[in-house]
NUFI-359750 format. One record per residue (C-alpha): residue number from 1; chain; y, z, x negated. Coordinates in nm, 3 decimals, always signed. Layout:
N
num_chaine_y_z_x
NUM_A_Y_Z_X
...
This chain:
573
num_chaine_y_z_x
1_A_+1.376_-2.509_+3.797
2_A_+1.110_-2.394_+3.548
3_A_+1.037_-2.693_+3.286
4_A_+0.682_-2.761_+3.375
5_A_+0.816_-2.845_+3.699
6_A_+1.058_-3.075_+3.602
7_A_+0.816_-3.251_+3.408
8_A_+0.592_-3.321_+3.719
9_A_+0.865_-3.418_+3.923
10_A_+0.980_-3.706_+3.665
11_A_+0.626_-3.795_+3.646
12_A_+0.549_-3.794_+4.009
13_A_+0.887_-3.963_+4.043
14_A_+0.788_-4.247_+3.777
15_A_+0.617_-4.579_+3.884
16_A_+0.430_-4.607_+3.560
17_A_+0.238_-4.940_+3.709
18_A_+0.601_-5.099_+3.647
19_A_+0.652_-4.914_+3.354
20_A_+0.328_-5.025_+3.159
21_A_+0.383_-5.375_+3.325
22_A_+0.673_-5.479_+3.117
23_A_+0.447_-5.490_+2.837
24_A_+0.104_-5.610_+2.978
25_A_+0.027_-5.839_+3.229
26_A_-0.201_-5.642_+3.521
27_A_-0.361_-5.761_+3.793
28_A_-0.568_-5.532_+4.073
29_A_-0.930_-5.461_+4.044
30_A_-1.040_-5.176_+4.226
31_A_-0.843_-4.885_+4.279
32_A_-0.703_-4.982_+3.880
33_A_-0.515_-5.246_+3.746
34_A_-0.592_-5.394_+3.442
35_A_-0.522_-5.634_+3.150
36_A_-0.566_-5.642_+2.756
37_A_-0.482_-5.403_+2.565
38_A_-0.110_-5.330_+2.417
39_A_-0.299_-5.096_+2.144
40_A_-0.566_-5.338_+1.955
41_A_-0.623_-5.691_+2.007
42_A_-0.917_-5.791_+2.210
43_A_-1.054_-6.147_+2.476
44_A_-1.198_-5.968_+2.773
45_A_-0.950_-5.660_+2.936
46_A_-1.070_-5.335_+2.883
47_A_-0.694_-5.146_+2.934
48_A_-0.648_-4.988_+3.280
49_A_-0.417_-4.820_+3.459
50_A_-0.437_-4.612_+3.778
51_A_-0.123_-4.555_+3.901
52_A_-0.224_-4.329_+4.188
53_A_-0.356_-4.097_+3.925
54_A_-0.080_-4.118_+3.671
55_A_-0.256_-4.266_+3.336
56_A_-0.355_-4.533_+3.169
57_A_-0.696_-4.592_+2.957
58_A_-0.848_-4.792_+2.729
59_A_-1.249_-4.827_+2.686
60_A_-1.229_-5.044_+2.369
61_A_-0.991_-4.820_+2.189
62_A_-0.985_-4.482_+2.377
63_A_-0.620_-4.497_+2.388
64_A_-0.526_-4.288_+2.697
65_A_-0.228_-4.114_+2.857
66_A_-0.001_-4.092_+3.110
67_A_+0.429_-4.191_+3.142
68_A_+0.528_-3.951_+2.851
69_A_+0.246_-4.101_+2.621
70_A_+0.298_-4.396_+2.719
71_A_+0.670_-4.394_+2.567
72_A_+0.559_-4.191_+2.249
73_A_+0.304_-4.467_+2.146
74_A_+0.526_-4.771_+2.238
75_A_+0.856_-4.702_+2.185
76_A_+0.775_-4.398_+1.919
77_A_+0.985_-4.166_+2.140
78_A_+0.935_-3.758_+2.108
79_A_+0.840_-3.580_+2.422
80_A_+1.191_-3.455_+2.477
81_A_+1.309_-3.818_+2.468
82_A_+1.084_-3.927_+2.684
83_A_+1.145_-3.733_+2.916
84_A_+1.481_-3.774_+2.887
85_A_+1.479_-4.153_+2.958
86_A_+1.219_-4.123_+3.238
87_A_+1.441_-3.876_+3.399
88_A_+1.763_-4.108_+3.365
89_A_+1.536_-4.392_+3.535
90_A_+1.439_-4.193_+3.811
91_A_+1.757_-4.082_+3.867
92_A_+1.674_-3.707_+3.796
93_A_+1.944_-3.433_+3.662
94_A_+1.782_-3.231_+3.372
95_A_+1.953_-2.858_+3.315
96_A_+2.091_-2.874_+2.970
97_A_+1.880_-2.831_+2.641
98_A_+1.970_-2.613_+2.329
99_A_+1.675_-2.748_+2.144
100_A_+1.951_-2.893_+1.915
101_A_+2.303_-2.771_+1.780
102_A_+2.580_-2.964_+1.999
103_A_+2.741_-3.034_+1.681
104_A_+2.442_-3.232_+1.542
105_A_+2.450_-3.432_+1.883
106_A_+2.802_-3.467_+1.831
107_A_+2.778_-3.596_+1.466
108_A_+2.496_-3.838_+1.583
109_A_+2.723_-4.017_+1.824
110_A_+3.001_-4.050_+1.611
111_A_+2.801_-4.202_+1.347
112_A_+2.645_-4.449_+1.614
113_A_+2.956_-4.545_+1.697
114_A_+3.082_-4.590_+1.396
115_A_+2.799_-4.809_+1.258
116_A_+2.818_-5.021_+1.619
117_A_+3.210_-5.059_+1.527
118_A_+3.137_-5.200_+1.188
119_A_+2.875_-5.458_+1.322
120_A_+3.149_-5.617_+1.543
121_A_+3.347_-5.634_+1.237
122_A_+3.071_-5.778_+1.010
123_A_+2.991_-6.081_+1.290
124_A_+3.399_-6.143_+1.337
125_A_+3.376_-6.192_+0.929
126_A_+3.121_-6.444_+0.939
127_A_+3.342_-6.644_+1.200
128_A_+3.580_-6.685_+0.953
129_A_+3.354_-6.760_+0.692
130_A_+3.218_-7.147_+0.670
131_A_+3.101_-7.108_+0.304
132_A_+2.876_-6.784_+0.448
133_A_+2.769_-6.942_+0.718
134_A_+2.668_-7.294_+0.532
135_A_+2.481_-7.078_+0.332
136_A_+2.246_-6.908_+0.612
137_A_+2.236_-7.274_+0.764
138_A_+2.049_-7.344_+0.398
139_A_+1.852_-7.083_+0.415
140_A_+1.708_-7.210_+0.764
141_A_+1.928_-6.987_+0.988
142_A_+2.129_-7.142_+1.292
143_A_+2.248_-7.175_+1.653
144_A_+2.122_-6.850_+1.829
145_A_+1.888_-6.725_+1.603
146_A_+2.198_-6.590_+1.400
147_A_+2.370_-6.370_+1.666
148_A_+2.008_-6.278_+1.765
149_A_+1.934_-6.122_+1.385
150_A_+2.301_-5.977_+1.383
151_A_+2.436_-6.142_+1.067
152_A_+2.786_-6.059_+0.943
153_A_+2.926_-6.036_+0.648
154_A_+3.099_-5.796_+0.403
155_A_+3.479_-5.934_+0.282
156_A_+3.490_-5.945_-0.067
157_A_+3.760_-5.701_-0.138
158_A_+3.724_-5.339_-0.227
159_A_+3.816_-5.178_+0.127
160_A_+3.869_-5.375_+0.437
161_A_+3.591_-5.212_+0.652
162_A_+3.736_-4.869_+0.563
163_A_+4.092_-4.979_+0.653
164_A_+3.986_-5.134_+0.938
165_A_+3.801_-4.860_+1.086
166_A_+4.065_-4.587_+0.984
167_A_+4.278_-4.780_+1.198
168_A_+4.013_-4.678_+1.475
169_A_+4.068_-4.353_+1.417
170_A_+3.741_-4.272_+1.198
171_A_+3.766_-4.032_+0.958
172_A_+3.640_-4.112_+0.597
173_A_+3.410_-3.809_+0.604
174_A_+3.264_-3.947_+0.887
175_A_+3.225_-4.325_+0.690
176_A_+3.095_-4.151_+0.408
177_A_+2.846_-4.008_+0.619
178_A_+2.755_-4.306_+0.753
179_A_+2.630_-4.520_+0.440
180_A_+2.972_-4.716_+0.521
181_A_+3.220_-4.601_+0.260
182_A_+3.159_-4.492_-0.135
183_A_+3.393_-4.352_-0.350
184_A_+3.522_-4.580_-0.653
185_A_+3.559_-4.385_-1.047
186_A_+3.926_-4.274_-0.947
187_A_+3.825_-4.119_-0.636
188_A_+3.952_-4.356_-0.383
189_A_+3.743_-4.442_-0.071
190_A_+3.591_-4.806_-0.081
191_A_+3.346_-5.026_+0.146
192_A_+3.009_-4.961_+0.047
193_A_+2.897_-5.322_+0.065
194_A_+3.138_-5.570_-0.054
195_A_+3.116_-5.930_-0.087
196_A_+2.737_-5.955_+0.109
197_A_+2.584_-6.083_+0.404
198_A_+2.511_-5.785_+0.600
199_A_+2.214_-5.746_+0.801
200_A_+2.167_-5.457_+1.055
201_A_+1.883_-5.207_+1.057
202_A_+1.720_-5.097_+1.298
203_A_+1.523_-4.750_+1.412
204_A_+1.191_-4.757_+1.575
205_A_+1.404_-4.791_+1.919
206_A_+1.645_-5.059_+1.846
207_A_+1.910_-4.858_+1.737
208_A_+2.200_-4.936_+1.513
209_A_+2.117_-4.690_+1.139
210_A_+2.227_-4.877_+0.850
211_A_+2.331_-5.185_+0.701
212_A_+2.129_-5.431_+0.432
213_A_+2.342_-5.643_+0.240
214_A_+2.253_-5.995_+0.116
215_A_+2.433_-6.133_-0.246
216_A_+2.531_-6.540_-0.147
217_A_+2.529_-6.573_-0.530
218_A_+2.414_-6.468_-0.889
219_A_+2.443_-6.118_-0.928
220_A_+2.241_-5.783_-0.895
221_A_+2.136_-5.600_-0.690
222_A_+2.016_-5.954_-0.487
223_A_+1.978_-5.685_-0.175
224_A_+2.120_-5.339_-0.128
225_A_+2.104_-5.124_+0.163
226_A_+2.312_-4.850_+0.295
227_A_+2.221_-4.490_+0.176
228_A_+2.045_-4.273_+0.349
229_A_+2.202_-4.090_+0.628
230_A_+2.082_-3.847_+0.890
231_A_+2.002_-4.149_+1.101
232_A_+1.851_-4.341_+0.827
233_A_+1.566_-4.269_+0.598
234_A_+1.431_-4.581_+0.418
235_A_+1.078_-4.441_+0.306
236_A_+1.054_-4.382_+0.662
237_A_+1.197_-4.713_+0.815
238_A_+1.034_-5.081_+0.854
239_A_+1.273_-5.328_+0.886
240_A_+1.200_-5.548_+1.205
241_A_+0.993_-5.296_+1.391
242_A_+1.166_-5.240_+1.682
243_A_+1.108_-5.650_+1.768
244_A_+0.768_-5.639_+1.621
245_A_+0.643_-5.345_+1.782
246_A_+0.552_-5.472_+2.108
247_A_+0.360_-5.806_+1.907
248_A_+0.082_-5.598_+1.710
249_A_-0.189_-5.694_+1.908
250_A_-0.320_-5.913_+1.641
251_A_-0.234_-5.652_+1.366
252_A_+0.109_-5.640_+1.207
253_A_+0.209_-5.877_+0.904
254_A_+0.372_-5.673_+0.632
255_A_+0.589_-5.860_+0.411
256_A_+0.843_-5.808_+0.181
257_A_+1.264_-5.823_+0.250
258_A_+1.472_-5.880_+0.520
259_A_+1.458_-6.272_+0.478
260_A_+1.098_-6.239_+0.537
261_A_+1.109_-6.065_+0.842
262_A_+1.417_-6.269_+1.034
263_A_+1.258_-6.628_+0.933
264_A_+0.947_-6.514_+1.056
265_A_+1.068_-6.335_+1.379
266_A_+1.272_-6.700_+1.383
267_A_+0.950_-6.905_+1.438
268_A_+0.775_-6.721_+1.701
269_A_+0.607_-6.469_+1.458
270_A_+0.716_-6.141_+1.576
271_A_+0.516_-5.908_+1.396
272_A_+0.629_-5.929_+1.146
273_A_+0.800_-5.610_+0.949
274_A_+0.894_-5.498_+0.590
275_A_+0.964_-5.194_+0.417
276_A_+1.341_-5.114_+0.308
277_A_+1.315_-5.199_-0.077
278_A_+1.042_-4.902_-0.112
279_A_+0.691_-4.958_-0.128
280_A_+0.497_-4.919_+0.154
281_A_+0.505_-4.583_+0.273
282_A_+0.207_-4.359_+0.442
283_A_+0.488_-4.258_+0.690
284_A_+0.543_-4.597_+0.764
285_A_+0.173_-4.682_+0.844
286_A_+0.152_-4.400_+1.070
287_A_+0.429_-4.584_+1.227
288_A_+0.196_-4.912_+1.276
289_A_-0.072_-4.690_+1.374
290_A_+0.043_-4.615_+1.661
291_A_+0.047_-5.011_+1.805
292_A_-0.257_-5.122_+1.588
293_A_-0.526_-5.059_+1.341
294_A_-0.534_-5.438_+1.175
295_A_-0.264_-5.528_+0.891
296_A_-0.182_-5.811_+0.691
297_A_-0.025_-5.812_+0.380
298_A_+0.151_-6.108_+0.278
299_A_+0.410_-6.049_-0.031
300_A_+0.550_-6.287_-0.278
301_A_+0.268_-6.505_-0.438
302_A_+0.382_-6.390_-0.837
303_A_+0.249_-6.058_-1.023
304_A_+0.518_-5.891_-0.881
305_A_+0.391_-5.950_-0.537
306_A_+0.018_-5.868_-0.629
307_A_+0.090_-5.533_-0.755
308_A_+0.277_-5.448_-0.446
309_A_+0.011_-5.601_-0.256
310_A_-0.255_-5.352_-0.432
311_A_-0.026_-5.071_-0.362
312_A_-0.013_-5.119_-0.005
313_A_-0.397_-5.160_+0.017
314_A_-0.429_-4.812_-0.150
315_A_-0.243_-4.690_+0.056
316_A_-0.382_-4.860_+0.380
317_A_-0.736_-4.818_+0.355
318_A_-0.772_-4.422_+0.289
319_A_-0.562_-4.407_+0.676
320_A_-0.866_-4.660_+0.839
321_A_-0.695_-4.978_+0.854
322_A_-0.879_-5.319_+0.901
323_A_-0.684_-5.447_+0.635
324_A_-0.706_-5.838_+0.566
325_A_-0.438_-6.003_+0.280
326_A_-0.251_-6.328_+0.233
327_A_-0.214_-6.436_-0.098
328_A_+0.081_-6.744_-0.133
329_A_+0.141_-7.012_-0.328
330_A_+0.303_-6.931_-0.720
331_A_+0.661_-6.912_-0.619
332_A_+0.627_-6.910_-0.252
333_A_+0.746_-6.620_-0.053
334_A_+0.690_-6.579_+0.349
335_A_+1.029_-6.701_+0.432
336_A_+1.015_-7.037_+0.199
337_A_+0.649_-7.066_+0.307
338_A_+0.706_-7.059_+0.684
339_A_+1.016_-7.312_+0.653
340_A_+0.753_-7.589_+0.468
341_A_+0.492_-7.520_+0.717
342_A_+0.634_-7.462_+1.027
343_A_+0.547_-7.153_+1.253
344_A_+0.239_-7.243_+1.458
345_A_+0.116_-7.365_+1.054
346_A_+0.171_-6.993_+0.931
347_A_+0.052_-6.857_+1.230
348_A_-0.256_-7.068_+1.153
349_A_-0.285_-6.910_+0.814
350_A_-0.237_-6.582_+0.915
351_A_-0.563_-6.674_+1.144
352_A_-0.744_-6.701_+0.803
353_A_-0.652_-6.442_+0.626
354_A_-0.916_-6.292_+0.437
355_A_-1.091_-5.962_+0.426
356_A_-0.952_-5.761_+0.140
357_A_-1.226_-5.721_-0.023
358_A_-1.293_-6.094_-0.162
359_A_-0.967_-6.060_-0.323
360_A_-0.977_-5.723_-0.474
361_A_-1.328_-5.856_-0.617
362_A_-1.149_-6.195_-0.736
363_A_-0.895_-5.969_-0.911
364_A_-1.093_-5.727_-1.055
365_A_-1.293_-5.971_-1.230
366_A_-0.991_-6.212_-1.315
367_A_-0.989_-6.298_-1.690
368_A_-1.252_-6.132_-1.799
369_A_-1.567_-6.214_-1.988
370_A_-1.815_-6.077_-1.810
371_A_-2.016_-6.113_-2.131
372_A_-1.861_-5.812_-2.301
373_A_-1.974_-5.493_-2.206
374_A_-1.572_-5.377_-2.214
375_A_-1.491_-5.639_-1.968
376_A_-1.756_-5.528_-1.725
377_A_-1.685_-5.178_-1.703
378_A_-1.300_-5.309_-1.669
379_A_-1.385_-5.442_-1.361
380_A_-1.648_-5.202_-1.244
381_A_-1.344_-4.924_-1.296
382_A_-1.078_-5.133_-1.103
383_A_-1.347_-5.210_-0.785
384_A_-1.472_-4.795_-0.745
385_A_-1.116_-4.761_-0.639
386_A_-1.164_-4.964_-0.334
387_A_-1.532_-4.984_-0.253
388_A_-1.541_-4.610_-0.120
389_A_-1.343_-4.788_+0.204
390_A_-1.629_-5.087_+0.265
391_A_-1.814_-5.007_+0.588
392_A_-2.205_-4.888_+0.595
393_A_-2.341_-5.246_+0.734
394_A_-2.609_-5.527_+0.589
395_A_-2.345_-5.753_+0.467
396_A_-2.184_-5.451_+0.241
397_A_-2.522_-5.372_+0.098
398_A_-2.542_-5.798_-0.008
399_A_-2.216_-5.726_-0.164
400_A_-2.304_-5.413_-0.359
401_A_-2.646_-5.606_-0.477
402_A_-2.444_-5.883_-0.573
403_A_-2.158_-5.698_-0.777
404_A_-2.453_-5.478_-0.953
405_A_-2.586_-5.851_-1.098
406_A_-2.250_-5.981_-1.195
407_A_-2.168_-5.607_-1.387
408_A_-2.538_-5.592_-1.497
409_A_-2.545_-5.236_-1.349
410_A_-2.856_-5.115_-1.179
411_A_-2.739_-5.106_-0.817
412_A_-2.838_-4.745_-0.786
413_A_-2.558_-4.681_-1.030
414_A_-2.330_-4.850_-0.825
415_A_-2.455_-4.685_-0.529
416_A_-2.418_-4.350_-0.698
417_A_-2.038_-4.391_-0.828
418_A_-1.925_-4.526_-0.520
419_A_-2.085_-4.212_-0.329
420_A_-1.902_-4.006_-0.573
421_A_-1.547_-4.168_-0.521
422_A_-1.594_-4.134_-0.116
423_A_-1.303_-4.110_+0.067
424_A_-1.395_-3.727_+0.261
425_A_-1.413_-3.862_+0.624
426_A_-1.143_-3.630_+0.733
427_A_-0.867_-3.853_+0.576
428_A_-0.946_-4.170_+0.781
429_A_-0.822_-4.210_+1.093
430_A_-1.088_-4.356_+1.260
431_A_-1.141_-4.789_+1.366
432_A_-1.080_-4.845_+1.704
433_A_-1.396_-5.066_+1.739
434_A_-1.597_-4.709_+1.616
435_A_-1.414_-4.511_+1.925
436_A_-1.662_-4.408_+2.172
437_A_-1.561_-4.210_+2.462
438_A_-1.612_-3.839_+2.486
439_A_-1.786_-3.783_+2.797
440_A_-1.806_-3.469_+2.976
441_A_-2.189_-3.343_+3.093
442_A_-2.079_-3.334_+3.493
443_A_-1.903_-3.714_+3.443
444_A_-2.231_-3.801_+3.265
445_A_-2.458_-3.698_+3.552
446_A_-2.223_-3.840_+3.820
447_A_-2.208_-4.179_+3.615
448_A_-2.620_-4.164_+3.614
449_A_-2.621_-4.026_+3.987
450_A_-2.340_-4.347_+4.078
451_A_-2.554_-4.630_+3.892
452_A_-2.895_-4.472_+4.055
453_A_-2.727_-4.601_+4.377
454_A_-2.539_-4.274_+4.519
455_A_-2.159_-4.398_+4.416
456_A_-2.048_-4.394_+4.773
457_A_-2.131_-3.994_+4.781
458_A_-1.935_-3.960_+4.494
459_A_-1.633_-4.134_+4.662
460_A_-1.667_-3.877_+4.935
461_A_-1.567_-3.579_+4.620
462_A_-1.229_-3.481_+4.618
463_A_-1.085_-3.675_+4.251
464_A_-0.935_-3.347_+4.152
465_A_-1.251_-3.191_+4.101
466_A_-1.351_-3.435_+3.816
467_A_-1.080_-3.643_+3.691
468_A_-0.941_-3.406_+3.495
469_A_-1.286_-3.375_+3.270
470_A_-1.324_-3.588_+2.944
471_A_-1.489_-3.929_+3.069
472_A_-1.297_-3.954_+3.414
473_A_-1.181_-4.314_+3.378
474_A_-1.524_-4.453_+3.306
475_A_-1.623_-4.294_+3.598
476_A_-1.373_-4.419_+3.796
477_A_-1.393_-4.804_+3.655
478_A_-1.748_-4.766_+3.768
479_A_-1.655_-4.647_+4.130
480_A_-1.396_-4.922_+4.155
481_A_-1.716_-5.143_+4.073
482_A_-1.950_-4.986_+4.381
483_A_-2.167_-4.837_+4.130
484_A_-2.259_-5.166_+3.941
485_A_-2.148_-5.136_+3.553
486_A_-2.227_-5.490_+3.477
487_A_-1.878_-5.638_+3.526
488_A_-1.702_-5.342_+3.417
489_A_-1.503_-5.430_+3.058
490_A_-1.750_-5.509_+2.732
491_A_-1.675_-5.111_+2.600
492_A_-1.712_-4.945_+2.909
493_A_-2.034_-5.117_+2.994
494_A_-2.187_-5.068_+2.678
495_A_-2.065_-4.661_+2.672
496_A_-2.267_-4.667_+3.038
497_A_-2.607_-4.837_+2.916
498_A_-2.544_-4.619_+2.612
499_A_-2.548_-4.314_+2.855
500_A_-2.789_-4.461_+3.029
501_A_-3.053_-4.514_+2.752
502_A_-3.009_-4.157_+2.632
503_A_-3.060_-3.994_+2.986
504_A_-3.373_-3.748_+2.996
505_A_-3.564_-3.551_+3.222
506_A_-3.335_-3.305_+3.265
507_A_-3.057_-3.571_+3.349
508_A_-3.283_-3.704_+3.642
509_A_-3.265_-3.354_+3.718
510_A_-2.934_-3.347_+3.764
511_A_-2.919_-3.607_+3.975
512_A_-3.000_-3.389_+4.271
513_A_-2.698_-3.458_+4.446
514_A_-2.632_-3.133_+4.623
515_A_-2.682_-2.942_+4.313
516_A_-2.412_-3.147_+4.092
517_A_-2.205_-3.158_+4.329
518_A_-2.162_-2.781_+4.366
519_A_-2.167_-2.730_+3.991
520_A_-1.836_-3.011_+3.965
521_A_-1.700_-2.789_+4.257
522_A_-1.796_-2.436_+4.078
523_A_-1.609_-2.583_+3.757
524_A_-1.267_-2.686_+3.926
525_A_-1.245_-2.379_+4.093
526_A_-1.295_-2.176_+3.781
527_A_-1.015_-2.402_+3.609
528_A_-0.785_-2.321_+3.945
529_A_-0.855_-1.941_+3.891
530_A_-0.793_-1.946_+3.539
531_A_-0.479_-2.174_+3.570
532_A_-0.349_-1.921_+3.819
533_A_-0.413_-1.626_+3.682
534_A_-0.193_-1.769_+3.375
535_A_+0.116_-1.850_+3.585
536_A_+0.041_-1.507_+3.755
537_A_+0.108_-1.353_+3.390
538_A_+0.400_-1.606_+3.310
539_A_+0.763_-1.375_+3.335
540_A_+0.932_-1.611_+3.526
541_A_+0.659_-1.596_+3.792
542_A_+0.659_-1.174_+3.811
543_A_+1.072_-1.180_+3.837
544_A_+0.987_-1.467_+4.131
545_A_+0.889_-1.305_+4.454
546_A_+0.796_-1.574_+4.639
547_A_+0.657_-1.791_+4.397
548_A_+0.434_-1.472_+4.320
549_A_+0.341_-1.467_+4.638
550_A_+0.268_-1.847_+4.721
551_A_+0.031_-1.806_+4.393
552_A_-0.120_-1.520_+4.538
553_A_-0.208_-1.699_+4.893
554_A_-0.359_-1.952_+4.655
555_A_-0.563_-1.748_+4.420
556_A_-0.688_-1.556_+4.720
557_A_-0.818_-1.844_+4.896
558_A_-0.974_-1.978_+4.563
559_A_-1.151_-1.637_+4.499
560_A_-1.286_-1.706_+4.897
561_A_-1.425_-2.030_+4.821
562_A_-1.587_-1.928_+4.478
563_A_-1.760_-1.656_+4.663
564_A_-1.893_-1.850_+4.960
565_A_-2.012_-2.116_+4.726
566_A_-2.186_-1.902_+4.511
567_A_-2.373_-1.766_+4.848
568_A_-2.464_-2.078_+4.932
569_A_-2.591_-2.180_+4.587
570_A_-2.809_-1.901_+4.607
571_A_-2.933_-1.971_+4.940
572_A_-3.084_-1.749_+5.211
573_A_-3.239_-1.411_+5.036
């Protein structure tokens, strides 16, 4: 079976209503169902999905796709895993792959196994272990929370997870290779972490790739991870996201260490996520990109914490983040701060976080005398870094009038140096509250011929002559709504009046019913011809009798409709 046709079958096979409704709550309107959207946070539901045509579609952010997509952007799958899994659900055989070397597959399992091996022994450690587990019970942790988070705990002695799992047969190349085992000065094979709380890591979907280790005492390093491995890249991994991911519709709350994360996660605050004791990595904020465009930074409230909280805003801002931070208390950190406050408290505060740009301006002009002309252009050097990234709107240009007054700089100047440190637009990934859907000129006239009163004649088109076209979900909310736009979701409504209010005479023109309509018919059958005439071309179609012939049946009796519309469009000579 060719591979485009085994990806149809698992999609036609895959009930991606249930799918989509483990992580949004649906109910029916129209031939859609719909809810709020898993991708931003918004009040009023503008997410749909229509199972009968296999997608899903946003108006508010424009996110859109079908099964596949679906399980890229949620569970940050690749296309070959995806289909993998759907497959397994629906129960579907898939001929064997050689996209990658058996003996990497190999070498994958083994270390999974591995790794899963040394979590049972961690957790049978901390059994033992009162003093370890008195201390977590300090540190807020207890009853189910603790097997939840996966605590364990490292033996202090120099090799009793190696022994142990050389008596299951594991070879010390293979523990080495793992992040589990190090070698000591004389050469002899010893347990990496030693004498820690251990705390597993996670992969984007909740898999087992390294270990973080936790000192109980005085010493250094306080935390220390596992090396990388080929499962386990830390500039590329957030600690926590595989919880967190599907809890971003508020924006995710990046803090900074494991303790962070788990006390959070703890109270009911599951977005939470941190990097792996690197600083916040553009890789990683692709990674939150893919569930939402709003983050909060929260890190320790000392200098430390502020510089990494600068960092991450640099880094943030260029990739189109709504970016808001929360500053702490002097000697506060998330994981003391939500123990004092309680969770529905922090989750309060995280309501109130403020726009980034009130701090940045409180920093810049922190402890300095904006007397001295040194001071001023101190500040007025430390802000061009991060006004490029302020939106073009009324309250910006009140800002930028009030800064020039503080820095005594003529606001032109301001103007001028900002302009020159722009950010070139091409480096942004754009806001989801600036998407605006691309709509396709037939979906645009049969949207102004459905709201002029004619949606029922529309309903009488075959879907597969439009709903391939860019637009074909805002055409189809608006049939599900009998032509009236007005209850439709806030975006879609206001991409319809926006249509709408741009139509011209040659739209009304268009709305000649007859005349569209054999245009939208004229355009699916040249995409059928063309589509055809690939897979004619295609080797494994020529070495295919019968399939060449099926394809030739078709493409005859497409060439016989083109030509007897085009007669009639021409009418009687």
């Amino acid at each position: 079976m060719r591979d485009r046709e085994i990806v149809e079958r698992v999609r036609d096979a895959t009930d991606l209503l249930a799918l989509v409704g483990q992580a949004v709550k649906l109910r029916k309107q129209g031939s859609a169902h719909v809810g709020l959207c898993p991708f931003h946070a918004e009040r009023s539901p503008s997410f749909q999905v229509v199972a009968n045509r296999g997608f899903y579609h946003c108006f508010g952010c424009g996110k859109h796709g079908d099964a596949f997509a679906w399980l890229m952007e949620r569970e940050g799958m690749t296309f070959p895993e995806a289909l993998e899994q759907l497959a397994r659900a629906a129960g579907i055989d898939l001929p064997q792959r050689r996209e990658r070397p058996a003996a990497e597959v190999d070498l994958e399992t083994r270390l999974r196994t591995a790794l899963e091996a040394a979590q049972a022994f961690y957790e049978r450690q901390l059994e033992r272990h009162e003093e370890a587990r008195a201390y977590l019970r300090r540190r807020g942790y207890e009853g189910s929370f603790v097997a939840e988070a996966g605590f364990g705990l490292a033996p202090d002695g120099w090799d009793p997870l190696v022994t142990h799992l050389r008596g299951l047969n594991f070879s010390g190349e293979l523990l080495e290779q793992a992040g589990l085992a190090s070698r000591s000065e004389r050469g002899t094979q010893i347990d990496f972490l030693r004498n820690r709380l251990t705390i597993p890591i996670h992969d984007a979907r909740g898999r087992l790739v390294a270990f973080g280790g936790r000192i109980m005492g005085d010493g250094q390093p306080k935390y220390l991870n596992t090396r990388d491995t080929v499962l386990f890249h830390k500039g590329e991994t957030l600690f926590g996201f595989h919880r967190a991911k599907g809890a971003m519709k508020d924006g995710a709350l990046v803090v900074e260490g494991y303790f962070d994360v788990l006390q959070l996660h703890q109270h009911g605050i599951h977005q939470a996520v941190a990097p792996l004791g690197t600083a916040l990595t553009e890789e990683h904020l692709k990674q939150l990109g893919r569930f939402t465009r709003r983050v909060i930074l929260c890190f320790d409230g000392d200098a430390a914490g502020r510089r990494a909280m600068e960092k991450s805003l640099r880094m943030a801002l260029p990739l189109g983040f709504e970016v808001r931070l929360l500053e702490l208390p002097q000697g506060e950190d998330p994981d003391t701060w939500c123990l004092k406050l309680g969770g529905e408290a922090f989750r309060d505060l995280l309501g109130t976080a403020p726009d980034w740009t009130a701090f940045m301006i409180d920093r810049a002009m922190e402890g300095k005398d904006l007397r001295r002309i040194s001071d001023r252009m101190g500040a007025f050097k430390d802000l061009l870094d991060f006004l490029p990234y302020l939106p073009r709107t009324t309250e910006s240009r009140d800002l930028f009038a009030s800064l020039a007054h503080q820095l005594q700089v003529p606001l032109q100047e301001l103007d001028r140096a900002v302009r020159s440190r722009q950010a070139p637009a091409a480096e942004a990934e754009p806001s989801v509250q600036a998407a605006a859907p691309e709509v396709d000129d037939l979906i645009r006239s049969l949207i102004l011929m459905a709201t002029a009163g004619h949606w029922r004649r529309i309903q009488e088109v075959p879907p597969a002559w439009w709903e391939s076209l860019s637009g074909a979900p805002l055409l189809q909310a608006l049939l599900d709504a009998e032509g009236d736009p007005t209850p439709l979701p806030p975006g879609a409504l206001a991409a319809i009046r926006h249509l709408e209010a741009q139509a011209s005479h040659k739209d009304e023109a268009g709305r000649d019913a007859d005349s569209l309509l054999a245009r939208l018919e004229s355009r699916y059958l040249d995409r059928e011809i063309q589509a055809n005439n690939r897979l004619l071309q295609d080797p494994r179609t020529m070495v295919d009798a019968a399939l060449t012939a099926r394809v030739m049946t078709r493409q005859n009796e497409l060439l016989g409709r083109q030509k007897d519309l085009s007669r009639r469009r021409r009418g009687p000579r």
